[in-house]
C-alpha positions, -999 to 999 in steps of 0.1 A, spaced: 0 0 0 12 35 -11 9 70 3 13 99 -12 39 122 6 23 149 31 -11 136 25 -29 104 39 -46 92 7 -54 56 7 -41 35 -21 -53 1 -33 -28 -23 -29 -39 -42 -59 -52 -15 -85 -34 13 -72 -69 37 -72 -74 55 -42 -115 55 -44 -122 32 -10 -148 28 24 -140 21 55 -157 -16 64 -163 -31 95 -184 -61 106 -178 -93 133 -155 -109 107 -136 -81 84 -123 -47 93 -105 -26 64 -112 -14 34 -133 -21 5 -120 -10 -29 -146 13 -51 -128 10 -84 -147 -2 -110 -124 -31 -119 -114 -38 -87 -138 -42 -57 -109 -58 -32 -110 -56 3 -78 -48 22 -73 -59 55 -69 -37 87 -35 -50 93 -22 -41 58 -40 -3 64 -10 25 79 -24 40 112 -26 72 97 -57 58 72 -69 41 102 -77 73 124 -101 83 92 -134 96 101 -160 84 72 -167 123 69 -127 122 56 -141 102 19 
């Protein structure tokens, strides 16, 4: 996963977009991809702290 220096942009590990929600449920907690031709989810553990501390007002 990629950042983009001074700015805590989230980047999809897998199609590099950086269109993505915040997920949470009993079983998964990360992020889902939004890119058309992706739709991944990325795992909490592979997410930076900073992306973490996100409020879903931040998308």
């Amino acid at each position: 996963m990629e950042r983009k220096e001074g700015s805590a942009v989230w980047i999809c590990p897998y199609c590099g977009g950086n269109h993505g929600l915040p997920f949470h449920d009993e079983q998964l907690d990360g992020m889902l991809c939004l890119e058309s031709d992706c739709g991944r989810f990325v795992e909490e553990s592979l997410i930076p702290d900073d992306v973490r501390e996100w409020d879903f007002s931040d998308l």
